[in-house]
N, C-alpha and C positions, 0 to 999 in steps of 0.2 A: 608270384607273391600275391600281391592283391589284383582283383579285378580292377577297371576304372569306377571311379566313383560317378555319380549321376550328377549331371551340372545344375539339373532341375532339383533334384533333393537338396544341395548345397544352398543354390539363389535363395529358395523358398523355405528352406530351413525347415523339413515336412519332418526330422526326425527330433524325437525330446529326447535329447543326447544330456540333460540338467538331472534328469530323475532317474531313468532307465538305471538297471542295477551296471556298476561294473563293467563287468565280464560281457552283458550285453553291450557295451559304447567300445568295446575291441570287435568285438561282431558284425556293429554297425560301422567301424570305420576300419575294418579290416587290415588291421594290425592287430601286434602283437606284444608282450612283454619284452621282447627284444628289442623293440623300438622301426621304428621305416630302414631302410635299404637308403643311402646314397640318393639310388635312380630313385624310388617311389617318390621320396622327399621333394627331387627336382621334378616331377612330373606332377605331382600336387600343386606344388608351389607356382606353377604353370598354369593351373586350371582356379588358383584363387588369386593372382595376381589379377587373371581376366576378370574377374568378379569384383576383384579392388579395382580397378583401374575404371570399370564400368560404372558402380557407383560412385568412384572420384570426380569421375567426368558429368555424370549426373548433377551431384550435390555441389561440383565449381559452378556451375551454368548460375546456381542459383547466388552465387559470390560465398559460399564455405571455403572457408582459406586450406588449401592442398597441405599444408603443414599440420593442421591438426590431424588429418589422415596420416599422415606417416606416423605421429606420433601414437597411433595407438598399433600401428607395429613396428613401434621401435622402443627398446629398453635396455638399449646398452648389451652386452653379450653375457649368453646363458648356460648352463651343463646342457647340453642334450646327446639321448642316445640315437648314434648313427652305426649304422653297419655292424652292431653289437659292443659300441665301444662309447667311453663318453667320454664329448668333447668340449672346446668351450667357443661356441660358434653365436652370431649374431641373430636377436630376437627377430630378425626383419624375414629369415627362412625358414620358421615354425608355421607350421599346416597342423592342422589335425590330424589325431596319430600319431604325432611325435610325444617323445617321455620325455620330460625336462627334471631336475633337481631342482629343489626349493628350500632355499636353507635361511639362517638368520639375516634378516639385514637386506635379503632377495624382493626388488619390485616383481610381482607375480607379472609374463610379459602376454599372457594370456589367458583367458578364461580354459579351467582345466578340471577336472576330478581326482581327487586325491587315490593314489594307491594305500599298500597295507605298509603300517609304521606307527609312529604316536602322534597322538595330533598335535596339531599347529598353532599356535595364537597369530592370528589376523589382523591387520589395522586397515578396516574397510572404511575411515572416515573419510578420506577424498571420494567414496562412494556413495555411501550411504548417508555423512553427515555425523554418526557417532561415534564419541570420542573413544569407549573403551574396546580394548582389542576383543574381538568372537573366538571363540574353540571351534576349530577345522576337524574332524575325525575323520579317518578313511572313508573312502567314499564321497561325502562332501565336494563341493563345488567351489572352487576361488576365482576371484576375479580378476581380468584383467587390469592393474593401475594400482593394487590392492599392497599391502606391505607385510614382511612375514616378520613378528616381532618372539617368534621364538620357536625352538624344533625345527629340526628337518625330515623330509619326506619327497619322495617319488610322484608324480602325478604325470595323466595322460591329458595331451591340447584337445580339447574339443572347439575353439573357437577361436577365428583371432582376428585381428582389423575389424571393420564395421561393422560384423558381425557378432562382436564381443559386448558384454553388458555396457559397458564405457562408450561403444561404440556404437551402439541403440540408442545411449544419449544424445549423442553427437547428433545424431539421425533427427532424433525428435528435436532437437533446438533447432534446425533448418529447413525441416518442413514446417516450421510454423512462419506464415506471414499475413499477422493482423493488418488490416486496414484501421488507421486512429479513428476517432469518433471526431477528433479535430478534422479533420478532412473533409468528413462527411459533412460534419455541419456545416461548412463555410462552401461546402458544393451547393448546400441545399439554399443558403441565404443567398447564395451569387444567383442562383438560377431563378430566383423569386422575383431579387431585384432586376433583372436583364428580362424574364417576364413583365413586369410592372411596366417598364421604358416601352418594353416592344409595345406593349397595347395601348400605352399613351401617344407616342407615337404613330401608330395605326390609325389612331381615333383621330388624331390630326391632320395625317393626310388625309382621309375619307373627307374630314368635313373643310379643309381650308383650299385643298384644292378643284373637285369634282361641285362641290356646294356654295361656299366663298370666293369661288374663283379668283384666288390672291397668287399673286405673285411669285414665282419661285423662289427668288432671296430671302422674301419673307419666310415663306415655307421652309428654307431650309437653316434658317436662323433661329424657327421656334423650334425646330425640332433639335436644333446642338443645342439648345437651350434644357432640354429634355434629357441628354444625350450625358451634358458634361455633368449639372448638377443629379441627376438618378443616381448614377453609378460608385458606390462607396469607394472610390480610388485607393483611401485611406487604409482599409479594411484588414488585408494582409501585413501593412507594417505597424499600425495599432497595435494586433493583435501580438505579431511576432515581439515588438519590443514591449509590451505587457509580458509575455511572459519572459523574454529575455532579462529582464530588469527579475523578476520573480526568481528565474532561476538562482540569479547572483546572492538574494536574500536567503532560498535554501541551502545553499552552500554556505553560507555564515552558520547557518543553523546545524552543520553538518548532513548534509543531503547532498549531494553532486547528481546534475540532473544531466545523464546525457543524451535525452531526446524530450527537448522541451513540452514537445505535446504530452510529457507524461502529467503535466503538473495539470492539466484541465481534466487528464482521467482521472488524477487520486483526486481531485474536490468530487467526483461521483462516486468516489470506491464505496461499495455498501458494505465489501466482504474482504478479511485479509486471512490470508490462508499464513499460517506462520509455524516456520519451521521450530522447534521444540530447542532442540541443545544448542547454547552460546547466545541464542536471540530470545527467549524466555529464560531462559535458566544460564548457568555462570559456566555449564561445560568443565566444570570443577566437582567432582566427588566430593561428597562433605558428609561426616559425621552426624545424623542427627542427636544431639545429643541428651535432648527431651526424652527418647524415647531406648535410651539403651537399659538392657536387661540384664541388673546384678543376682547374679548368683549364689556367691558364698555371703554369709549374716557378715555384716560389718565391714565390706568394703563398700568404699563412694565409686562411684562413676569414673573418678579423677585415677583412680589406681589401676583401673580397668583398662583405660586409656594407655598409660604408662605401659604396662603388661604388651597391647597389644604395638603400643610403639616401638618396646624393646624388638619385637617379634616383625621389625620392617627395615628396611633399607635405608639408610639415611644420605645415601649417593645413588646417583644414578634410577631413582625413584620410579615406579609405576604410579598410574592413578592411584590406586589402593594405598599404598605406603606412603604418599605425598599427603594424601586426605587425612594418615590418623596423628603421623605426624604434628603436621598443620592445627594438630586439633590439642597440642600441650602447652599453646602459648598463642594468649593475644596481640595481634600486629601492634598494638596502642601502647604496651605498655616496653615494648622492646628500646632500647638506648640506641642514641646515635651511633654509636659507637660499633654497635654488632647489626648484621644484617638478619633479614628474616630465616632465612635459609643456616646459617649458621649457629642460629640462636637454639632453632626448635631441633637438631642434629644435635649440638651437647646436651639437650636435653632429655634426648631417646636416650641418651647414653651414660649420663649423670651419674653418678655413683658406685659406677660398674666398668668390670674390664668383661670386654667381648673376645671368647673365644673360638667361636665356630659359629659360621650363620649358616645354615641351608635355606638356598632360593628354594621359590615358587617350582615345581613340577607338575607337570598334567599329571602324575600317576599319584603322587603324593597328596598335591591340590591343596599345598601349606606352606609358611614358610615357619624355620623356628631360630630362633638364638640359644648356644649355651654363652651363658658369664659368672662372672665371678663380683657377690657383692661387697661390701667397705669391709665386712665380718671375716672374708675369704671363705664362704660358702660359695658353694657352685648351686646355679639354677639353671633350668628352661624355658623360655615361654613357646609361645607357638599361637599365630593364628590363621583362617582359610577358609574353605568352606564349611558349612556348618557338620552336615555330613559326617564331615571326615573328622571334624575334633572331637564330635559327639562319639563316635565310632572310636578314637582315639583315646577317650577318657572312660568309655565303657558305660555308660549313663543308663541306668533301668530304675523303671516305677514310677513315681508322680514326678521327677524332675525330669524324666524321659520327657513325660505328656507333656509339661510345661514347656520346655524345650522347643517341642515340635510343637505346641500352640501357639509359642512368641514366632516363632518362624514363617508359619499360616497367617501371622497377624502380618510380618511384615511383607510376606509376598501378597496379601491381598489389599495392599495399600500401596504395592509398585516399589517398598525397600529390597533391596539386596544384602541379603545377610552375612556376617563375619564372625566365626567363632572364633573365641579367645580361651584356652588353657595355659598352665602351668605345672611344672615339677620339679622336685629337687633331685639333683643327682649327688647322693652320697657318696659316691665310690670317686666322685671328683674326678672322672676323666671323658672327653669327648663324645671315648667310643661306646660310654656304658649307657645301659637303656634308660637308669635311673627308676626313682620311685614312681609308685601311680601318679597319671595325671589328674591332674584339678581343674574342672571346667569352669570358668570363671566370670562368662557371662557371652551375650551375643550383641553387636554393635548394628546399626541400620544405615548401611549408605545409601545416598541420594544426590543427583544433582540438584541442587539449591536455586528453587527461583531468584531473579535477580531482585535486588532490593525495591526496585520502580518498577516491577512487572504487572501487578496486582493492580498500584493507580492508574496505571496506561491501561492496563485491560480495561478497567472499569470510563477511565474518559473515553477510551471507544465507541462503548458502549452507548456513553452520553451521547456522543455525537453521530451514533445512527451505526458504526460500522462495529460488523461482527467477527469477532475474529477466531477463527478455526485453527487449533492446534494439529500441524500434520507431522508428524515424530516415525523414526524408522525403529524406536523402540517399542518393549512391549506394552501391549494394553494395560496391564494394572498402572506400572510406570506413568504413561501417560495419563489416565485417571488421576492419579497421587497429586500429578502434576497440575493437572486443572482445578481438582480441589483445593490446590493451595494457593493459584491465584485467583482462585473465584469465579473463574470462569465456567463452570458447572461441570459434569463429569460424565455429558452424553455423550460419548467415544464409544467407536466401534473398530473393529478389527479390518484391515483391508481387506479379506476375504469379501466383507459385504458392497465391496466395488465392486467384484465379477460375479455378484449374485447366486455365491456355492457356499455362501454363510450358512451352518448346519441350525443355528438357532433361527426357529421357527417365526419366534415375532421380529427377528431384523427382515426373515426372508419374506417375509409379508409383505415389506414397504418399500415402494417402487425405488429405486435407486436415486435417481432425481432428488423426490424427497425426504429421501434419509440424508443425501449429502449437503442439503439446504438448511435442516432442522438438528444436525450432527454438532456437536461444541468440537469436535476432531476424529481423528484417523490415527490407528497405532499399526506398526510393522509396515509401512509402507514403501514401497520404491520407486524411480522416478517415474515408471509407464504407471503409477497411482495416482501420484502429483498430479500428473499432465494431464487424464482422467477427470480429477475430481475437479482442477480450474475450468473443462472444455465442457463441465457437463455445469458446472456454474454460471456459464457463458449462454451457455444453450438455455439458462433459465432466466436471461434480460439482466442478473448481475452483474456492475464491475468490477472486476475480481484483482486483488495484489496479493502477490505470491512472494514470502519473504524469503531466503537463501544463502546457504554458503559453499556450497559443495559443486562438484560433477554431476549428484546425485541430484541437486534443484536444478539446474540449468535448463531442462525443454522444459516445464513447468516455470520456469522465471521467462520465457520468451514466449509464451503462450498467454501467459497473462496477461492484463490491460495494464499493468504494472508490477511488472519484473522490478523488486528492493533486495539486491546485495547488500549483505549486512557485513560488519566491519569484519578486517581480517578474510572476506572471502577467497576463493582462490581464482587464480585467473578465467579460468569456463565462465564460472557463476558472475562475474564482474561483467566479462563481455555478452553474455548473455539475457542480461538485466536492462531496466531503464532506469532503475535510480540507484546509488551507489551511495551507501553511508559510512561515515568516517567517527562514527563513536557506534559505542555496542548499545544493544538491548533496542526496544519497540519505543522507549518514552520520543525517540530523534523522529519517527514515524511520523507521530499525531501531532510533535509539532507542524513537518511538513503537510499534515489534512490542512490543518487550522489557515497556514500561510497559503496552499493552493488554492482554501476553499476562497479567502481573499481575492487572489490574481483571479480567478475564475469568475467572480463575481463581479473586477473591473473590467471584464473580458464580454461578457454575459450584457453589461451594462451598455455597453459599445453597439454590441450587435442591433438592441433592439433600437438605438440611437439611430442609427444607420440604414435602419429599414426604413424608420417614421420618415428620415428625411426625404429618403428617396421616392415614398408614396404621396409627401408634399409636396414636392418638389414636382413631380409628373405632373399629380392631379389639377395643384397650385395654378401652375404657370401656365398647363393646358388648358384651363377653365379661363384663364382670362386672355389666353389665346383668343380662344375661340369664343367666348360671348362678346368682349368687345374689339376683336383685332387685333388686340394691343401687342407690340410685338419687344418685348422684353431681348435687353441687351447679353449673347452668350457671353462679354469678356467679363460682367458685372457677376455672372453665376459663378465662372469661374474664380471671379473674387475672393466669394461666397466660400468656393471652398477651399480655395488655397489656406484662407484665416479659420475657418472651423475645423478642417480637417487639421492646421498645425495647430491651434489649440487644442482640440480633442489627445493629440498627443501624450499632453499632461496626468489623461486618467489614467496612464498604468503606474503612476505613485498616488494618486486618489489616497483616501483615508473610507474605506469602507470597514465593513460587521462581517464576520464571516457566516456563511448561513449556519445554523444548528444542525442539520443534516445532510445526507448528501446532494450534491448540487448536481445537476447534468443540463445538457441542451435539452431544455424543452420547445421546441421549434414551434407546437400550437400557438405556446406564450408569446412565442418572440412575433411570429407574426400575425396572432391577434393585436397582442399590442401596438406593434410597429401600424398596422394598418389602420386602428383605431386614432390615435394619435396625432400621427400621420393626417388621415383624412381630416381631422379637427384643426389643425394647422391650415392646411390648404383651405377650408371654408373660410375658417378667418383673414386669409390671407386675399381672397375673395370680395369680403367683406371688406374690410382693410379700402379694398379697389373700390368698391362701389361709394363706399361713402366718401372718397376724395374725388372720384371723376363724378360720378352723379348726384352727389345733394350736397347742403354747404354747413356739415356736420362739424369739420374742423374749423372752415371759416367763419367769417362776419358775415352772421344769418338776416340782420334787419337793421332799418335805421330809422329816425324822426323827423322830417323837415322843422325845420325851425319858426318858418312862417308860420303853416297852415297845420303842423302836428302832427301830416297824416302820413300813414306808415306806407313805407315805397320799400322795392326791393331794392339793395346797393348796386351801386355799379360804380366802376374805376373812375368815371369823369369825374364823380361828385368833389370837393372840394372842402375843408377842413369847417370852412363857413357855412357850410352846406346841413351839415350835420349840426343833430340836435341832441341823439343818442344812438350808443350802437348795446344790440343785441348779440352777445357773441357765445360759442363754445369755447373755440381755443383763440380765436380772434387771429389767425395766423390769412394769408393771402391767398385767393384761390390759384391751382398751380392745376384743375382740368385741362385747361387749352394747353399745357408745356409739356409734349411728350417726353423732354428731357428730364423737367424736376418730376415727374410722375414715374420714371423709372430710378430717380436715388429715390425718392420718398419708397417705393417698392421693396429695390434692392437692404434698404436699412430694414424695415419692420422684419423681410423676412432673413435679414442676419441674426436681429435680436433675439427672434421668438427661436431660430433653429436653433442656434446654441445653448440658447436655456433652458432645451429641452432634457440637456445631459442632465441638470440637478433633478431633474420629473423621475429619469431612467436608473437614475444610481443608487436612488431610498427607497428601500420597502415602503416607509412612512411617509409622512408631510416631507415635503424636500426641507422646508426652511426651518427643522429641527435636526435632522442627521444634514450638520455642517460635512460639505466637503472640505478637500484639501488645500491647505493655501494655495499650493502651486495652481490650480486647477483655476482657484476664483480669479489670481492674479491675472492666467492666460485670460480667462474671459472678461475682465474687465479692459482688458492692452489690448484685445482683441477688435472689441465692440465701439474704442477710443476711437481707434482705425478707423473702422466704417463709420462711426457719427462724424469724427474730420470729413471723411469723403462723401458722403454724401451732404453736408454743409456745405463743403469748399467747392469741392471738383467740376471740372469743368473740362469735360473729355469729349471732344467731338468725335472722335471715334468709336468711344464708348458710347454716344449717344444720351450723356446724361450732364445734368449742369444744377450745382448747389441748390439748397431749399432753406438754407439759412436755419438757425438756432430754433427758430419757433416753430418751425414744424419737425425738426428733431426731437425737441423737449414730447410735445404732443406725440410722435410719434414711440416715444418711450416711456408714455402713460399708455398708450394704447395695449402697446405689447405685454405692458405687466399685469395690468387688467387684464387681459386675455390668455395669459399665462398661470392663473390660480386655478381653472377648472383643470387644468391639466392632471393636478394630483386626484381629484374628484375622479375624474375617468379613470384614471388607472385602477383605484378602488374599485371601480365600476366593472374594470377588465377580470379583474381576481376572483372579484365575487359571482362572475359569468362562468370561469374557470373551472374554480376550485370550493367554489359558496364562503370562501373566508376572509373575503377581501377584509372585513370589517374588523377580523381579527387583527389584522396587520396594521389596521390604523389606530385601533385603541391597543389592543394589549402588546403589541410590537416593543422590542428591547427597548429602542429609540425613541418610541414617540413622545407618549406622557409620562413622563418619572425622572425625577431627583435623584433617587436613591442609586447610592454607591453600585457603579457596579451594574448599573440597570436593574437592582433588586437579586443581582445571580445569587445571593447567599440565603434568600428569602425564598427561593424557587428552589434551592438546593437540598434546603431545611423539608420543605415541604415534600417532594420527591423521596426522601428519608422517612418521613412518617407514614407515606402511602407505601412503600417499600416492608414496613412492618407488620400492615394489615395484612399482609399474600400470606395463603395460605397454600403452599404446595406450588404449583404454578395458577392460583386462581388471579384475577384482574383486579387490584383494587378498584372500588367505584369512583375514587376521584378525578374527575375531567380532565383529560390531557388535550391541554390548551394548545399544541402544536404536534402536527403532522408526526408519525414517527416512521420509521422504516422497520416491516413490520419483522425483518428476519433479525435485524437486531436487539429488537423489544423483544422478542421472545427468547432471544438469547439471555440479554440482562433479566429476565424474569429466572429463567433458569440459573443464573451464577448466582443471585439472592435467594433461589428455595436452597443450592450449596452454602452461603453462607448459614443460614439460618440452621438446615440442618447441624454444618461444625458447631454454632452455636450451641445448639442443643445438649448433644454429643460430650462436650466441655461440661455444661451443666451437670448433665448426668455423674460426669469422675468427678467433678466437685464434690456434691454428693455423696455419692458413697464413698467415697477417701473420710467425707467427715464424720458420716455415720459410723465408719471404721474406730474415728480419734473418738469415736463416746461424745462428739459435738452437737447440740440440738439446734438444729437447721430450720424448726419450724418457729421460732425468734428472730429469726435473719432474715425481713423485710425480700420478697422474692422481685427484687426489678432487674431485669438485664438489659442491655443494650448492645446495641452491635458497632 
C-alpha cells in the first residue's frame, strides 16, 4: 500500500500539508480516497503515538497536565473510512490519512482538509475568538476543537494531537516561563542590602580588631549589631501581605488575581493588547440602524425592518436573525408580563400567518417567508446576501450603482451587508414563483462596541497605557471598530508580522516599530498574539494581553499579564494571571488605578528598607569605631521587632496612585535609600557626639553667688551654691553611663527610623499628603513603647538603664528637628534623577491646592482645549506638566486626529443634507465642539 512514512518529515513537520492543492496531501500522505487499510492505520498510529508520547513526556517534565494531551486526541467517537467501509470508531485512532465524516452538530476531532461536497458553516470561536460561524469550501482546512453548525462533507486528517492548531497552542502556553519582575527586584534589594552589611562589617573587623585591638565579644556584639538591624527581616511579608490585602480589594472590584505578583506588573503595564469581540464590543450582531439604505419612495427604516424580520427565524435563531429581530422592540418599553424573547417573536410575526419558511443554504445564501396578511393576501419576503437578492430582484442602471456603492460603503467601514426583498404571490400557493421581486433596501451589521468602551479607552490613555486592538477579524471590521471607540484606526493586517505585507509603506517599517506605533492587528491567530506580546517585550514594554479563547491562551501566558475576561473558557482562565468576573475593559483600569495604589505602598517600603539598613550599618559602625562604644544587639533587635511590626500597617496606607505607569526603578530606590540613609546615620552621629562630648543638652554654666564668677558645673555643687544656671535643655549629663547613653541612642534612633516612612510614602511635603490612620496610630503605640523604655528600663542584660522624661522630651525635639530636611533631600534626590524634583513639590496633586479634587476638572478642562489646537497628529504647544509615556501619548494623539476627523465628516452631511432642504447655513453661527 503505502511506503513508511519519514519520522523526521512528521517530528519537524517539513511538509505544508495546510495549502498544498488536494490531490497533492493524498500524495504526500500516501493514501487514498478509499481511506487506510486496518494495518496502515495501526502502523501509523504506532509511529505517532511515539511522537505523542515523546512530546508528553517533554511538556509533563515541565508540569503540562497529561490531560489536556489526551484531550486534544480525544472527541468522543467518529465515521471513519477503514478497509473501504465506514465505521464509527474512536477519535483517539485517527493518523493522517484517515477520511473521517463531518456532519451537523460534529466536534471536527482533527485538523483536516475538506474533500468535494458543499461547504460547511464552522464555529471556530473556541479557536479563534469569533463569534460568527466561517464558510468551509472544498478544499479548505478545519480545525481540530472547531464545531460544524451546518452541511456535511468528507475530509482527509492531516494532523492530530500536538501537532494540530489547538495543539501548537497548547505548546506555546507551556513553553513560555516568565521570570516576575517581583522577583528580580527583591533579588536586586536583598543583594544590595547583604552587600551594604558585608562591607560594614568588613570595615569593622579591619579596624577594631588588627587596629583597636578590642576584644572579641566586643567585636562580635558590634557586628550582630550590624548583622540584625542591616537586614530588612520584614521585607518579604510587608511586601507579600501588601499585596495580599490588594489582591482581596481587586476581587471586590471584580478582578480575581491568581499570581499576586500580577498586581505590581499591571501598575507598570504601559501597553494592553485587547482582544476585539465580547471585551470591546458586546459579541452581539446589531443592526446599525443609522445607516440603513431605503429603497423603494416612502417607506421608514421601521418597515424595512419588519420585512427583513419576517424573513428570519424566530426559534432557534442565528446571529443574524437574533440581531434583526432584536431590532423591533425596545428591552425598556417591554411589560413584566412578557419576556424579551417572546415579545420581539409575536412581533416578527404580528399580523400574518406563516406558511413556508426556507432556511439559510450555502447555494441559495437567503432565507425567505411566504404568509398570508389580515387582507388574506399572500406575500414573500426574503433576506441574505446582498448578491444574491440583487441577483434575485434583477436590479439594472443607477439603482444597480447605488446599490453596489452603499455596499462599497459598508465594506469599507468594516459593515457586513444584508439584502432585504419582497413579492407578492398571486396564484396564492407555496410552490408558485410569484410576481417580481422588490428590492427593498440593504441593512449594515456590526458588532457594537460596548457602552463604556470609548471612556475606558480614552482613561487609558490618561493614564499612560495604550491599548492595541488584536481581533481575528477582518481589517475594515477592525478599523470600523477602532474608529468608533476613538481609538484611531492605524491597524494593519497580520501579514505585516511575518514581514510578506505586499503594501510597500507597511514593508518599509521594521516590524518592532510598526507593532509599537500600530492602534491593532486584524486576521490574526494565536502564533500572532504571542508574536506581537514577545516582540513588545523585547522592546522594554510591559505588556497585558486580554483573552477568552484557546486562540489567546500562549499569548495570555506570555504576557507580563495574562486578563481573562469574563465568560472565558477554561485554557484562557488557566492560562492567565488575572481573571475577571464582569465583562468589557472599564473592570481593567480600575484594577491599573488599585495596583497602581498597592504598588506604590510597596515601592514606598522598599526605599524605607534600604535607608534603614544603610543607617543602621553606617550609623552604629561610625560610632563603633570612633568612640568604642559598643551598642546593645537586643536593643536593635528591639528596634525592629517595633518598626518592622509597625511598618506592617502600610499595606492599607491611604496613598495617590501615580498618573502613569509605575515600575522598579532600582536607581531611585537606591539613590534614595543611600542618600537618606546616610543622612540618618550622620545625624545619628551627631546625636552621639553632642551627648558624650559637649554639654549641648545639659547645664552648660553657672554663677557663684559670692564672687559672680562663671565656673564650669559639677555634681558636688549644692543648691546654695548656685546663683544661675545657663542651660539648653537643662537635663543631666549621662556621658559617664554607658547604660543611659545606649537608651538615649536606642530612642533617637527608633524615632527618626520610623519617621522615615511619612519622608518615603509622599511625593510631596510628607506633612501635607496625610497618611492613614492605621499607620499614624502604629507609630505613635509604637514610639510610646520605646519613650516608656528607654525612661523606665532597666535591663542589665541589655546593658541599658532609664534617662528619665527630660532627656526623652529633648530627645524628641531633637529628632523632629532633624527630621524636616529629610523632605528637602528627597527633592534634592529627584531633581539629581529626573531634573523635576521641584515639579513634584510645587505643582504635585497633593501639595499646594484646595481645590476639589486636587484641581482634576481644571487639568481636564485644559487637556481638552490643547486637544483642539492638533492638527493632524501635530503637538500642541502647551507644557505638559507631567512625564507622559511616550507610546501612549502618541497613541491618544492619534484617537483625537480620529475623533476630530468623525467630527468633520458629520459636519460635512450636516451640510449638505441642509443645503439639499433649501436651508442657508451661512446664518448658523459655525461652532462645534467635540
Amino acid at each position: 500500500m503505502a511506503s513508511d512514512i519519514s519520522f523526521e518529515d512528521l517530528k519537524n513537520e517539513n511538509v505544508d500539508l495546510e495549502h498544498i492543492p488536494v490531490e497533492e496531501v493524498f500524495k504526500q500522505l500516501k493514501c487514498t480516497k478509499e481511506g487506510l487499510t486496518s494495518a496502515e492505520g495501526e502502523k501509523r498510529l504506532q509511529i505517532f503515538e511515539f511522537i505523542y508520547k515523546l512530546r508528553n513526556s517533554e511538556l509533563s517534565l515541565k508540569g503540562f497536565p497529561e490531560n489536556c494531551f489526551k484531550f486534544l486526541n480525544f472527541h468522543g467517537h467518529k465515521r471513519v473510512l477503514r478497509d473501504g467501509k465506514w465505521s464509527e470508531e474512536e477519535a483517539a485512532i485517527l493518523v493522517p490519512g484517515d477520511l473521517i465524516s463531518i456532519k451537523l452538530g460534529d466536534i471536527v476531532p482533527a485538523d483536516a482538509r475538506l474533500l468535494e461536497g458543499d461547504p460547511l458553516k464552522i464555529d471556530q470561536s473556541a479557536l479563534t475568538g469569533e463569534s460568527l460561524p466561517v464558510t468551509k469550501n472544498p478544499g479548505s482546512e478545519v480545525f481540530s476543537g472547531s464545531t460544524c453548525k451546518q452541511g456535511e462533507i468528507e475530509a482527509v486528517v492531516i494532523a492530530t494531537g500536538v501537532h494540530t492548531f489547538f495543539g501548537k497552542a497548547a505548546h506555546l502556553v507551556d513553553s513560555t516561563n516568565n521570570v516576575g519582575h517581583f522577583q528580580k527586584v527583591l533579588t536586586a534589594i536583598g543583594n544590595f542590602c547583604i552587600c551594604s552589611i558585608a562591607l560594614g562589617m568588613l570595615i569593622e573587623i579591619i579596624v577594631m580588631y588588627p587596629i583597636q585591638q578590642r576584644s572579641y565579644r566586643e567585636g562580635i556584639d558590634n557586628l550582630l549589631v550590624l548583622l540584625i538591624g542591616g537586614i530588612p527581616i520584614a521585607m518579604p511579608t510587608v511586601l507579600s501581605v501588601t499585596m495580599a490585602i490588594g489582591s482581596h480589594r481587586l476581587s471586590q472590584q471584580g478582578a480575581i488575581t491568581k499570581r499576586m505578583t500580577a498586581i505590581e506588573e499591571m501598575a507598570g503595564m504601559d501597553v494592553l493588547c485587547s482582544d476585539k469581540t465580547g471585551t470591546l464590543t458586546l459579541n452581539k450582531l446589531t443592526v446599525d440602524k443609522n445607516l440603513i439604505e431605503v429603497f423603494p419612495t416612502g417607506m421608514d427604516k421601521d418597515t424595512l425592518v419588519l420585512y427583513a424580520a419576517r424573513a428570519s427565524r424566530t426559534e432557534n435563531q442565528d446571529a443574524i436573525d437574533a440581531s434583526i429581530v432584536g431590532m423591533l422592540s425596545d428591552p425598556k418599553e417591554i411589560g413584566l408580563s412578557l419576556s424579551m424573547l417572546s415579545f420581539v417573536a409575536s412581533q416578527a410575526r404580528a399580523g400574518i400567518d406563516e406558511v413556508h419558511f426556507l432556511p439559510f443554504n450555502p447555494v441559495d445564501k437567503r432565507t425567505a417567508i411566504t404568509y398570508i396578511d389580515a387582507q388574506g393576501n399572500w406575500h414573500r419576503s426574503s433576506k441574505g446576501a446582498p448578491e444574491q437578492i440583487i441577483e434575485l430582484c434583477g436590479l439594472k442602471g443607477e439603482i444597480l450603482k447605488k446599490a453596489h456603492k452603499v455596499i462599497d460603503e459598508y465594506a469599507n467601514r468594516g459593515l457586513r451587508s444584508l439584502g432585504v426583498s419582497r413579492q407578492t404571490v398571486s396564484e396564492k400557493s407555496k410552490e408558485n414563483e410569484g410576481d417580481p421581486w422588490e428590492f427593498l433596501g440593504l441593512l449594515p451589521l456590526f458588532d457594537p462596541p460596548r457602552h463604556d468602551s470609548a471612556e475606558t479607552i480614552r482613561r487609558a490613555l490618561d493614564l499612560g497605557v495604550n491599548v492595541k486592538m488584536i481581533t481575528g477579524d477582518q481589517l475594515a471590521i477592525g478599523k470600523e471598530t477602532g474608529r468608533r471607540l476613538g481609538m484611531g484606526t492605524n491597524m494593519y493586517p497580520s501579514s505585516s508580522l511575518l514581514g510578506d505585507c505586499k503594501d510597500p509603506t507597511i514593508a518599509s517599517i521594521p516590524i518592532d516599530e510598526l507593532i509599537e506605533k500600530a492602534d491593532g492587528f486584524a486576521g490574526v491567530f494565536p502564533e500572532h498574539k504571542y508574536e506581537i506580546v514577545k516582540r513588545l517585550q523585547d522592546r522594554k514594554h510591559i505588556c497585558g494581553m486580554t483573552g477568552d479563547g484557546v486562540n489567546d491562551a500562549p499569548a495570555l501566558k506570555k504576557a507580563d499579564i495574562g486578563i481573562a475576561v469574563a465568560d472565558a473558557t477554561d485554557a484562557a482562565r488557566s492560562a492567565s494571571d488575572i481573571v475577571l468576573t464582569e465583562p468589557g475593559l472599564s473592570v481593567i483600569v480600575s484594577a491599573v488605578l488599585t495596583s497602581r495604589a498597592i504598588f506604590q505602598r510597596m515601592k514606598n517600603y522598599t526605599i524605607y528598607a534600604v535607608s534603614i539598613t544603610i543607617r543602621i550599618v553606617f550609623g552604629f559602625m561610625l560610632v563603633a569605631l570612633i568612640w568604642k562604644f559598643d551598642f546593645s544587639p537586643f536593643m536593635v533587635l528591639v528596634i525592629a521587632i517595633l518598626n518592622d511590626g509597625t511598618i506592617m500597617t502600610i499595606s492599607k496606607d491611604r496613598v495617590k496612585p501615580s498618573p502613569l505607569p509605575d515600575s522598579w526603578k532600582l536607581k531611585e530606590i537606591f539613590a534614595t535609600g543611600i542618600v537618606l540613609g546616610a543622612y540618618m546615620a550622620i545625624i545619628t552621629v551627631v546625636f552621639f557626639f553632642l551627648v558624650h562630648d559637649t554639654d549641648f543638652f545639659t547645664v552648660s554654666a553657672i554663677h557663684y553667688s559670692n564672687n559672680r564668677q562663671l565656673i564650669t558645673y559639677n555634681s558636688d555643687m549644692t543648691y546654695h551654691d548656685v546663683f544661675s544656671l545657663q542651660r539648653t535643655f537643662g537635663v543631666k549629663p549621662i556621658a559617664d553611663s554607658e547604660e543611659q547613653l545606649n537608651s538615649a541612642l536606642y530612642l533617637q534612633v527608633s524615632i527618626i527610623s520610623q519617621a522615615l516612612i511619612f519622608v518615603t510614602r509622599s511625593r510631596s511635603w510628607s506633612y501635607v499628603e496625610l497618611p492613614g490612620i492605621l499607620l499614624i496610630t502604629a507609630f505613635f503605640a509604637a514610639q510610646l513603647v520605646a519613650t516608656v523604655i528607654a525612661v523606665y528600663a532597666h535591663w542589665d542584660f541589655a546593658r541599658i538603664n532609664g534617662v528619665g522624661w527630660g532627656w526623652a522630651g529633648a530627645i524628641w525635639v531633637f529628632s523632629i528637628v532633624t527630621y524636616i530636611p529629610l523632605d528637602i533631600l528627597k527633592f534634592l534626590i529627584r531633581l539629581g534623577l529626573s531634573g523635576k524634583a521641584w515639579d513634584n513639590m510645587l505643582e504635585n496633586k497633593t501639595a499646594f491646592t484646595t481645590k476639589k479634587d486636587y484641581g482634576k476638572g481644571e487639568r481636564e478642562a485644559q487637556w481638552a482645549m490643547n486637544q483642539r489646537t492638533l492638527h493632524g497628529l501635530q503637538v500642541g504647544e502647551t507644557k505638559v506638566n507631567h512625564e507622559q509615556s511616550e507610546i501612549a501619548e502618541q497613541a491618544r494623539r492619534r484617537a483625537e486626529a480620529a475623533r476630530l476627523k468623525e467630527l468633520h465628516t458629520l459636519k460635512g452631511h450636516v451640510e449638505s443634507v441642509m443645503k439639499l432642504k433649501g436651508i442657508d447655513i451661512d446664518t448658523i453661527q459655525q461652532h462645534y465642539t467635540l
